[in-house]
C-alpha positions as CSV (number, residue, x, y, z in Angstrom):
1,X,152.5,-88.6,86.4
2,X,150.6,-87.9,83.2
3,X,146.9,-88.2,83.6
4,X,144.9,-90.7,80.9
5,X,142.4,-89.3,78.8
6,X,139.3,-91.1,78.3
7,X,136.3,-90.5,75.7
8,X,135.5,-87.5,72.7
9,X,136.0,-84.0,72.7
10,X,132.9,-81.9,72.0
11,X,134.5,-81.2,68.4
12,X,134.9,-84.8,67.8
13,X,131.8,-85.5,68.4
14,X,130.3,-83.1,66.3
15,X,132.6,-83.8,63.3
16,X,131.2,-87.5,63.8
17,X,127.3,-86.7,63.5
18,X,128.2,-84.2,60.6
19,X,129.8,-87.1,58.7
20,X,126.9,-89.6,59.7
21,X,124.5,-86.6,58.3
22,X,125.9,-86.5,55.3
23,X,126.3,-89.8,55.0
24,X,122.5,-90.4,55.5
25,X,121.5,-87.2,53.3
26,X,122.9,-89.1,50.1
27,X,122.1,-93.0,51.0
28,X,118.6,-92.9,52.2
29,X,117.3,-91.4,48.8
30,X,119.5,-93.9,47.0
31,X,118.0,-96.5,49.3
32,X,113.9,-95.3,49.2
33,X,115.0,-94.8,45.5
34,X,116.0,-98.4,45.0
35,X,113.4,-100.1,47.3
36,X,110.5,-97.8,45.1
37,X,112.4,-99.2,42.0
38,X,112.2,-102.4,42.9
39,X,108.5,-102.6,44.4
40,X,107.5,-100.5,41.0
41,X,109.6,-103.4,39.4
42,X,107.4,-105.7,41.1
43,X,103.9,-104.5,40.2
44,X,104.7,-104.3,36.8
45,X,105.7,-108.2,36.3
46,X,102.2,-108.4,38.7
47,X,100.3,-106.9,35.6
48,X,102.6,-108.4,32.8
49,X,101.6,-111.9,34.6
50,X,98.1,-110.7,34.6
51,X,98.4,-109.8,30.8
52,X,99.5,-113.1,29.9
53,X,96.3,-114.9,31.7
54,X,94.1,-113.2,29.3
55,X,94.2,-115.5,26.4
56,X,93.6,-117.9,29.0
57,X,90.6,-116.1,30.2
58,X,89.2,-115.4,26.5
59,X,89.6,-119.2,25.6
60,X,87.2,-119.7,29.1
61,X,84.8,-117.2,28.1
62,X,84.8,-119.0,24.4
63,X,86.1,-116.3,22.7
64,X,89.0,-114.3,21.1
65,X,88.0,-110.7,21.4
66,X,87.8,-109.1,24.5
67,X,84.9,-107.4,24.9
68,X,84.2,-104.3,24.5
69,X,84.0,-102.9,27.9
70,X,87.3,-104.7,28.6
71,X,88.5,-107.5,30.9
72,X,89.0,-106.9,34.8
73,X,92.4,-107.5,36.0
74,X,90.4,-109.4,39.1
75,X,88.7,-111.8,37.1
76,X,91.5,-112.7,36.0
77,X,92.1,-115.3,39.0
78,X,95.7,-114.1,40.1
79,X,97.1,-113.4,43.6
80,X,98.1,-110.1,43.0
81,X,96.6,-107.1,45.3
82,X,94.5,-105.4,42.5
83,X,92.0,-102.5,43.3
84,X,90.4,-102.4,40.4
85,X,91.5,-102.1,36.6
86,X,90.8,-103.9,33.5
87,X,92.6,-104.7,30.0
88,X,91.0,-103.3,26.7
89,X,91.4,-103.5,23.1
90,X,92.9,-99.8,22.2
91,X,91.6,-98.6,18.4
92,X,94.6,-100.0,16.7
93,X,93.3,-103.2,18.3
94,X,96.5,-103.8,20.6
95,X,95.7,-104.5,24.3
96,X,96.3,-101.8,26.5
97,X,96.5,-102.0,30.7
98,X,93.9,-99.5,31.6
99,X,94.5,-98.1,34.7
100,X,95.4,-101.1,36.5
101,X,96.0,-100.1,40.2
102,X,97.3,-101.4,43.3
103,X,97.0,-99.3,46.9
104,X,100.3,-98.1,45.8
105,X,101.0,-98.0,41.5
106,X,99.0,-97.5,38.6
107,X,99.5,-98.9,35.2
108,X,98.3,-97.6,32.2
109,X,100.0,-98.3,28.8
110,X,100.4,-101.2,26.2
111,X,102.4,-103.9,27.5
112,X,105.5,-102.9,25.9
113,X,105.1,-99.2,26.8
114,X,103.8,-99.6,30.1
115,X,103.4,-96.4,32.3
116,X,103.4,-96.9,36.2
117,X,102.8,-93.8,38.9
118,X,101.7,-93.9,42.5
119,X,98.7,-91.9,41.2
120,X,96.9,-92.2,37.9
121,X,95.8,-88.9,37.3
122,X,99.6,-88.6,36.7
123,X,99.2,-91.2,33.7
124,X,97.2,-89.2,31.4
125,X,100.0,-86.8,30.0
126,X,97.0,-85.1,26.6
127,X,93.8,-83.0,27.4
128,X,90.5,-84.6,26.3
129,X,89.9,-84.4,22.7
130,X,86.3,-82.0,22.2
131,X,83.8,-82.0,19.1
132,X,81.7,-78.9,19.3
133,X,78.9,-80.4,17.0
134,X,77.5,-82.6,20.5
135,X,76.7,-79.1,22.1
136,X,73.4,-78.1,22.5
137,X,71.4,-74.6,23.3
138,X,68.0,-74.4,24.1
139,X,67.0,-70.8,25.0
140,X,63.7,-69.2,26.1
141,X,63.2,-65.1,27.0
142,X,64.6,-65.4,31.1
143,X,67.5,-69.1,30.3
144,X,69.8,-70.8,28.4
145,X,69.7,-74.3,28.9
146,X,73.1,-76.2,27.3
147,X,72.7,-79.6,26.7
148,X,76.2,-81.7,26.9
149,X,75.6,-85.1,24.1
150,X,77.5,-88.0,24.3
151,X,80.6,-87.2,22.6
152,X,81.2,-84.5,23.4
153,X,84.6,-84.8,25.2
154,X,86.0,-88.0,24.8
155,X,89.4,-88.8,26.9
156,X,90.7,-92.7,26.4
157,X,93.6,-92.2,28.9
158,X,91.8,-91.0,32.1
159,X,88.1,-90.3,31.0
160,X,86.4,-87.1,31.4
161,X,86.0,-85.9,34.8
162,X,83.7,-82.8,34.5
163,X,82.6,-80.5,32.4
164,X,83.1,-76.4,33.2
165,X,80.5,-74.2,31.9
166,X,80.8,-70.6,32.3
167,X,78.0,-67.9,31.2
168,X,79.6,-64.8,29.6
169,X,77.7,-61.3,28.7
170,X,79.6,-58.7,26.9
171,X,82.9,-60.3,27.7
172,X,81.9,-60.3,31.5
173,X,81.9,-63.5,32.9
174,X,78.6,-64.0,34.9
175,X,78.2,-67.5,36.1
176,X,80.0,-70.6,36.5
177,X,78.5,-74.3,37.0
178,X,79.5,-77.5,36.8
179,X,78.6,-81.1,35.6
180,X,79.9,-84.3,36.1
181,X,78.4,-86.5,33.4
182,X,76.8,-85.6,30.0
183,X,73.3,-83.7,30.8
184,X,72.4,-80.1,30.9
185,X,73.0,-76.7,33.0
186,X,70.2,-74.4,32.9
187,X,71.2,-70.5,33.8
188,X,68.3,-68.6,35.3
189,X,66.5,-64.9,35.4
190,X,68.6,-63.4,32.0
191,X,67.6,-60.5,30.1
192,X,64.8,-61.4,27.1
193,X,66.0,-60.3,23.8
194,X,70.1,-59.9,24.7
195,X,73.2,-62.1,23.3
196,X,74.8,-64.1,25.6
197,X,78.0,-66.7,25.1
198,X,78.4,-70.3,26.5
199,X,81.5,-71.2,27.3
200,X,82.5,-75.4,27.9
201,X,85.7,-77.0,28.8
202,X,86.2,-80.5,29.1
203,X,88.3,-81.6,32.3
204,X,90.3,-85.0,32.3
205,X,91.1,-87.1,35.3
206,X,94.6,-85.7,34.9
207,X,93.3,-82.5,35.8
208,X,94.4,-81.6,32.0
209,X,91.8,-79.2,30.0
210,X,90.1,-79.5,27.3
211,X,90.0,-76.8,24.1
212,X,87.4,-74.2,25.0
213,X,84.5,-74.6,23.3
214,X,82.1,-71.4,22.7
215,X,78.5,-70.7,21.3
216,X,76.7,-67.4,21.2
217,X,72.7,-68.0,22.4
218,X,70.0,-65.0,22.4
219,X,67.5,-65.1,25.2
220,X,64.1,-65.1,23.1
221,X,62.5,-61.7,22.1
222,X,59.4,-61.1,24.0
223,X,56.7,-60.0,21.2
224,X,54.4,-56.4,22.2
225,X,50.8,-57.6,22.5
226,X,48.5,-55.6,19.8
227,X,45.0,-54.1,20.1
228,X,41.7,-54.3,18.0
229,X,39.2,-51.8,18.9
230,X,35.2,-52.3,17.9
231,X,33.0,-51.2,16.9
232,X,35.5,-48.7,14.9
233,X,32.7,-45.8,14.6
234,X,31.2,-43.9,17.6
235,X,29.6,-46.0,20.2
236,X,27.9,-45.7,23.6
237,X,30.6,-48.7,24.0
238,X,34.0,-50.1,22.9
239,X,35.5,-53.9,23.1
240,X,39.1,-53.9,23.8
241,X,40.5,-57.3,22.3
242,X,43.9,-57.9,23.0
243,X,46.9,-60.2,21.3
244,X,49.4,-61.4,23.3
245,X,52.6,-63.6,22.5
246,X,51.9,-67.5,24.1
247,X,53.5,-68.5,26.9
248,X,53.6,-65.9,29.3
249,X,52.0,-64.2,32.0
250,X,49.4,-61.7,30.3
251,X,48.3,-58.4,32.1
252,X,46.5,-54.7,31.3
253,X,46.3,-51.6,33.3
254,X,43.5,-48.8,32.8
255,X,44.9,-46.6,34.9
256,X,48.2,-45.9,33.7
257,X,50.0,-48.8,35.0
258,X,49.2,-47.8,38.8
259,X,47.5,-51.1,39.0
260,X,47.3,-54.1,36.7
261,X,45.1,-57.2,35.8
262,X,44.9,-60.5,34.4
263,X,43.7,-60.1,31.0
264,X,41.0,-63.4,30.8
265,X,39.1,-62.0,27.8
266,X,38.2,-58.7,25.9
267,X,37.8,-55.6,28.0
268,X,34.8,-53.5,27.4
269,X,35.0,-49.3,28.0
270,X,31.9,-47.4,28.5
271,X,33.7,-44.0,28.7
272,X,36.4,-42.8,26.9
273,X,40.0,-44.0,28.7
274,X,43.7,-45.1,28.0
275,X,44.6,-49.6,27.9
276,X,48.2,-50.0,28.5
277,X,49.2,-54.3,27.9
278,X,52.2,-56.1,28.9
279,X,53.5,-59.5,29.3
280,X,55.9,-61.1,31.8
281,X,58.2,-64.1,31.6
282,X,58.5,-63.9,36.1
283,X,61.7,-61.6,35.1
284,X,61.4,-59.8,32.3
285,X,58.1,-58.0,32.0
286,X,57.5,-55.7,28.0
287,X,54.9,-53.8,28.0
288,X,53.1,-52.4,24.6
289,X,52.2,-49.3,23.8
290,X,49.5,-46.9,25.6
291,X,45.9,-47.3,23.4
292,X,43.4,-44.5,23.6
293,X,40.3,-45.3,24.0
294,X,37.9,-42.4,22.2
295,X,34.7,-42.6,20.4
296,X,32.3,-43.2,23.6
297,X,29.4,-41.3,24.2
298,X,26.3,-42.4,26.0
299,X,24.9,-39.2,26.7
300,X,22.4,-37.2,24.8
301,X,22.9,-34.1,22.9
302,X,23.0,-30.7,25.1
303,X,20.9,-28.5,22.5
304,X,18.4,-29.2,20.1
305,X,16.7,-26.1,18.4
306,X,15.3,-25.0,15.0
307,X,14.5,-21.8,12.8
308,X,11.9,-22.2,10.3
309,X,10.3,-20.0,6.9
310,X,7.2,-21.2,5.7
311,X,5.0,-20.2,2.8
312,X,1.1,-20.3,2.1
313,X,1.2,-24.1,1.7
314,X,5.3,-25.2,3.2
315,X,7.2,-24.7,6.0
316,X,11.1,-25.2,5.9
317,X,12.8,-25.7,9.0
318,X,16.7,-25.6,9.8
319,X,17.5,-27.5,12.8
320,X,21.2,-27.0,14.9
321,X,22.4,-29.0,17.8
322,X,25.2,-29.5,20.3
323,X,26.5,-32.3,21.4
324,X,30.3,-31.9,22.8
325,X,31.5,-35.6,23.0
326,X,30.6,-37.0,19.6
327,X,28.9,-34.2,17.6
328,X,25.8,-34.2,15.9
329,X,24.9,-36.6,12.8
330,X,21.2,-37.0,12.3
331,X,17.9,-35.2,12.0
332,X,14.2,-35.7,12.2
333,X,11.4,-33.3,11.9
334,X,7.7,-33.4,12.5
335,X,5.0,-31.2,12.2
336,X,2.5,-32.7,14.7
337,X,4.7,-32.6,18.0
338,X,6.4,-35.6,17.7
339,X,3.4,-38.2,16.9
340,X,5.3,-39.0,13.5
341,X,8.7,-38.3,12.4
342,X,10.5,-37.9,8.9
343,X,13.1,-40.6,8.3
344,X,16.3,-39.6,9.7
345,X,18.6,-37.7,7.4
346,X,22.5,-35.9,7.9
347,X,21.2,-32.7,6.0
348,X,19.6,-29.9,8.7
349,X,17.1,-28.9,6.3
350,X,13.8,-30.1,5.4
351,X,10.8,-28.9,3.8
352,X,6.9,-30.1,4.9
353,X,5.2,-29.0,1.7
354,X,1.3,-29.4,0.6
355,X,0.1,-27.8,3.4
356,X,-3.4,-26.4,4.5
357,X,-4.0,-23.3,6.2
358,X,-4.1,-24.6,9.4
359,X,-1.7,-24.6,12.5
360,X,1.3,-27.1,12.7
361,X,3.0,-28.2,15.8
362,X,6.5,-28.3,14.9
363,X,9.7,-29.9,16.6
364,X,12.8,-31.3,15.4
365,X,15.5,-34.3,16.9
366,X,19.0,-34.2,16.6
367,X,20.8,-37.3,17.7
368,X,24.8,-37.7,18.1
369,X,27.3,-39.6,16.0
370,X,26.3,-42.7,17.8
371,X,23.1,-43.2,15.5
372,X,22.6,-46.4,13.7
373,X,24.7,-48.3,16.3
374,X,22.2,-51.1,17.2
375,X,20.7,-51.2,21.2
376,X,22.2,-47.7,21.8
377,X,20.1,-45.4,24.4
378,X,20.5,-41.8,25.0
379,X,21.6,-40.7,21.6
380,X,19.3,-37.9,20.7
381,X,17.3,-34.7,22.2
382,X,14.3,-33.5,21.2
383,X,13.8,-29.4,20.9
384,X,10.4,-27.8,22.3
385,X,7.3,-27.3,20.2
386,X,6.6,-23.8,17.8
387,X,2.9,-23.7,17.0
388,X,3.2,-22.2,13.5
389,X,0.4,-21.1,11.6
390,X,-0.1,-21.0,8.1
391,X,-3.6,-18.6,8.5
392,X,-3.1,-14.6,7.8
393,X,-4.9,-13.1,10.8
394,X,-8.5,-11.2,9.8
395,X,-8.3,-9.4,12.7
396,X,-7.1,-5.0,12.1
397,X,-5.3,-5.7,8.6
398,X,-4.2,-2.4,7.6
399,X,-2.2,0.0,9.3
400,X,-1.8,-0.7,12.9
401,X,-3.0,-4.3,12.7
402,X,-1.7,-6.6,15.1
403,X,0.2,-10.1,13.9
404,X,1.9,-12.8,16.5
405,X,5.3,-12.7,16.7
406,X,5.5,-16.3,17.3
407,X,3.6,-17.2,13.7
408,X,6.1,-16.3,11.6
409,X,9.8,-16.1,11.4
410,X,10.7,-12.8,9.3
411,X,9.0,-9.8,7.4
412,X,10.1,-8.5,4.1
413,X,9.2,-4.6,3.5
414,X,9.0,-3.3,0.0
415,X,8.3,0.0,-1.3
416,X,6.8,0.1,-4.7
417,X,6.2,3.0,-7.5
418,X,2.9,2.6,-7.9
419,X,-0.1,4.3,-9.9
420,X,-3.1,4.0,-7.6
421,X,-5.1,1.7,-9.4
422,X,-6.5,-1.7,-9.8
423,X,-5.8,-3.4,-6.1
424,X,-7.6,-2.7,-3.1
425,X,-5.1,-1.1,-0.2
426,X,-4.6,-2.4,2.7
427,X,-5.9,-5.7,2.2
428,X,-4.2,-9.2,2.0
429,X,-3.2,-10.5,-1.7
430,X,-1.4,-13.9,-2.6
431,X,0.6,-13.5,-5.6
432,X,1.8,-16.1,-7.7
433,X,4.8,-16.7,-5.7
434,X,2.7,-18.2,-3.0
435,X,3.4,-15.3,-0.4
436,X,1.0,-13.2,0.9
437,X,1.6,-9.6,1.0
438,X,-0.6,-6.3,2.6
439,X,-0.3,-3.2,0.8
440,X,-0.7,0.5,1.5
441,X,-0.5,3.9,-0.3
442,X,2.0,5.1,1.7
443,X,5.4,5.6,0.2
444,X,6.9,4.2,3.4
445,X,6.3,1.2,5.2
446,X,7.9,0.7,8.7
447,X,7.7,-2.6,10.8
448,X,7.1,-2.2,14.6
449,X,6.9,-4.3,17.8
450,X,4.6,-4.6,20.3
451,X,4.0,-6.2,23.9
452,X,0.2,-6.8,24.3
453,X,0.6,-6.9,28.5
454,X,3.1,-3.9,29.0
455,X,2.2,-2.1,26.0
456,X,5.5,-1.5,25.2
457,X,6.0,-0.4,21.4
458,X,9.1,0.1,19.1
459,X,9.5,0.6,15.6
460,X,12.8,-1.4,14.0
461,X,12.3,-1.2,10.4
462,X,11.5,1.5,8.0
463,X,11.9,1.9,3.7
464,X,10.9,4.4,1.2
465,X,10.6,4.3,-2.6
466,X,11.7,7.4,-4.1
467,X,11.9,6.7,-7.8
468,X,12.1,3.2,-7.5
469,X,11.4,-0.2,-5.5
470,X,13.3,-0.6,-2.9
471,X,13.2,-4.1,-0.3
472,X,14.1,-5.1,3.2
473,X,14.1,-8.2,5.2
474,X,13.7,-8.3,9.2
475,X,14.3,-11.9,10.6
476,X,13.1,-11.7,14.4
477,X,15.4,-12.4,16.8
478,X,15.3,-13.7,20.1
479,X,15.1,-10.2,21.8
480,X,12.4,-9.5,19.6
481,X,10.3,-12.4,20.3
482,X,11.7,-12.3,24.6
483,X,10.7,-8.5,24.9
484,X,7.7,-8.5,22.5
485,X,4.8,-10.9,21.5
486,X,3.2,-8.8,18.5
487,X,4.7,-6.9,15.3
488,X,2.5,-4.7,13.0
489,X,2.8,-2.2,10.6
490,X,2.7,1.7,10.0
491,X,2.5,3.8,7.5
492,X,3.0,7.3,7.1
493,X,-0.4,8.2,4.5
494,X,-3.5,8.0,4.6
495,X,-5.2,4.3,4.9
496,X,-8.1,2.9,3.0
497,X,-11.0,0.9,5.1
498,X,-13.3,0.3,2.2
499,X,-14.6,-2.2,4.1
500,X,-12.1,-5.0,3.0
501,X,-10.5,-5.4,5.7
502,X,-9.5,-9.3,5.7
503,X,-10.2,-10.1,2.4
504,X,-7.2,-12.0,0.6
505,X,-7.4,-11.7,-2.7
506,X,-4.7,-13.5,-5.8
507,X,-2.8,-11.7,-8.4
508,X,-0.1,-12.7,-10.6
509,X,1.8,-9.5,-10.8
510,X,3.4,-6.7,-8.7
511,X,2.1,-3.0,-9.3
512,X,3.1,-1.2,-11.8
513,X,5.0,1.8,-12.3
514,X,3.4,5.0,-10.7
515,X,2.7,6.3,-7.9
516,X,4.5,5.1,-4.7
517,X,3.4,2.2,-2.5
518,X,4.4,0.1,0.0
519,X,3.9,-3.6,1.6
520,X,4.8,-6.0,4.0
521,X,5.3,-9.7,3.5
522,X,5.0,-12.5,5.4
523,X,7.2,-15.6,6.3
């Protein structure tokens, strides 16, 4: 007896849900696929209804244009299940369904070329439309600021979602922002005086981009403050006056920009120095050149001293004078120890003239280049006081008669061929050249030193005639006049007393031919 068999092999089975599989692989789609159609189908006779209530609608609001922001689908007073959405007259003045959305389609489109996606992004198929003219750069030395007009970007089928700006330096991209709406972007701490490039693209709600618009902007140039300096001439001080650019943070440094200040107002030097000047935007900071500072001197000459010839009725002194920071410019002289003063003059040189045999108490002033210069202080020195005498000593005149070192300032010798005759020797005589002269026999006349406390003596000078005159002159130094206070002079003949001894007598000429003779001047 054959047994019965009941159900599906395993194979069967399986060949049955493969069929079923296939089966569902190609029908669903067709099936969503028709169901989509027909619900797409749907939402557009929703809007076409909605289009044809609009004349309706213009006729209630009594009018025939619709305005110019448009007509919303939902005042449009149909029971459809609009979002949002409107109708709008396009520029060729036909009426175009502008994004018109339910919670599952969106229209967009004139009414005979309607579009319809489950998103409206995917609606807008073009990129905005840009116009480079409504772009804006405003820059100072540390930003750019770009200003985005209205215009700009302009995108009828989706609008203009946002607007990418991107900084570029050197082809290197630095920074990116963004911006929603027209306004501006302002990028930050840049480099003064260096090119930059703005970079703007316009972004639709289709996610489609916009031609790339670029501008080249320079961060301003930060102008180098400049210096005036017065006064311009030596001065006990200077007044540092400073020009910088407006607009920025102003500072100076004295000490070569270890430290720095706020410059307020002019900067005033009483020795000489160095002003370094810079300016700062909080990023960039330029800084001007280093100024010296020289022509200061508020301390008096070092030296102040004189040498001096005189005459019967003059004395002429030279002054000299040190004075290592601005040198010496001016000189006074007086011959009563300062009680009046010559006017002030640049030559070294001056001449008191007229004078009477009597003693003077001379002294001279130097002052430094910072003479003339009004309230100055400290500007000259003063040298010490020569008493110098215009008297020829009565005392011993003749051979080994004493005269003071400290009268005079130099002795001429002069050896003469003489005959003998017509002057007395040995006495004083003023010749018509206004010096006064002694004179001896002797053929040689020698000049010697003397100190009247250590008797110390020395002879320096000597000159002979032989056949004819013959002249020397000694200028005493300052070892002369440190180791010695007297000078006198010697001869080697005989001397004449006579009893004129002191005596000074004029003539108008020098001896004559003759015999020899000698003399000694004094200066």
């Amino acid at each position: 007896m054959e047994k019965i068999k009941n159900g599906f092999t395993l194979i069967e089975l399986l060949a049955v849900i493969v069929v079923l599989a296939v089966i569902s692989v190609i029908a669903i789609p067709i099936i969503i696929g028709t169901i989509e159609k027909a619900e797409k189908g749907a939402f557009k006779d929703s809007v076409l209804n909605a289009y044809n209530t609009i004349e309706y609608k213009l006729y209630k609001m009594e009018t025939s244009v619709i305005p110019e922001g448009g007509i919303e689908v939902n005042d449009l007073n149909i029971k459809e299940n609009f979002i949002d959405g409107k109708f709008i007259r396009n520029k060729d003045n036909k009426i175009v369904a502008y994004y018109i959305r339910t919670s599952k389609y969106c229209a967009y489109g004139e009414i005979n070329k309607l579009l319809i996606e489950k998103n409206c992004d995917d609606l807008d198929k073009t990129s905005p439309v840009v116009d480079p003219s409504k772009l804006a750069v405003v820059t100072t030395s540390k930003s750019i600021t770009t200003y985005i007009l209205d215009g700009l970007a302009e995108d009828p089928e989706s609008g203009i979602q946002k607007y990418i700006v991107n900084l570029y330096k050197e082809e290197e991209k630095l920074e990116t922002k963004e911006l929603t709406d027209i306004g501006q972007i302002t990028f930050e701490n840049l480099t003064n005086a260096t090119l930059y490039e703005i970079e703007i693209i316009a972004v639709n709600s289709g996610k489609k981009e916009s031609e790339k618009i670029k501008k080249e902007a320079t961060t301003a140039f930060i102008n180098v403050p400049t210096y005036n300096i017065t006064p311009t001439e030596v001065s006990q001080s200077k007044t540092v006056t400073i020009t910088y650019p407006s607009g920025y943070t102003n500072e100076y440094s004295v000490d070569s920009g270890v430290t720095w200040n706020t410059y307020i107002e002019p900067i005033t030097f009483t020795t000489n120095g160095t002003v370094i000047s810079r300016v700062n935007d909080g990023i960039n900071y330029v800084t001007g050149s280093s100024q010296l500072i020289l022509g200061i001197d508020t301390t008096s000459p070092t030296s102040s001293t004189f040498t001096f010839n005189r005459t019967s009725s003059s004395i002429t002194i030279t002054a000299s004078g040190i004075d290592d920071e601005s040198g010496i410019s001016m000189y006074q002289f007086s011959k009563d120890d300062g009680t009046t003063w010559s006017d002030a003059q640049s030559n070294n040189t001056y001449t008191f003239s007229g004078l009477t045999a009597t003693t003077y108490n001379v002294k001279t002033r130097v002052y430094n280049n910072t003479y003339g210069v009004e309230g100055i202080k400290n500007n000259y020195l003063d040298s010490s006081t020569s008493n110098i005498s215009l008297v020829i000593s009565t005392v011993g005149i003749g051979n080994g008669a004493y005269y003071n070192i400290s009268d005079y300032n130099s002795v001429s010798l002069s050896a003469y061929a003489y005959n003998g005759y017509g002057h007395w020797w040995e006495n004083v005589y003023k010749y018509g050249d206004g010096n006064y002269y002694v004179f001896s026999a002797s053929a040689t006349a020698t000049l010697c030193l003397y100190n009247s406390t250590s008797g110390a003596r020395t002879c320096i000078v000597s000159i002979t005639a032989s056949n004819n005159s013959q002249n020397t002159t000694h200028v005493f130094t300052s070892a002369n006049r440190t180791a010695y206070d007297k000078f006198y002079a010697s001869w080697s003949s005989y001397t004449y007393c006579c009893g004129m001894q002191g005596n000074i007598q004029e003539v108008n000429s020098y001896p004559s031919a003759g015999s020899s003779a000698s003399a000694i001047k004094f200066q």
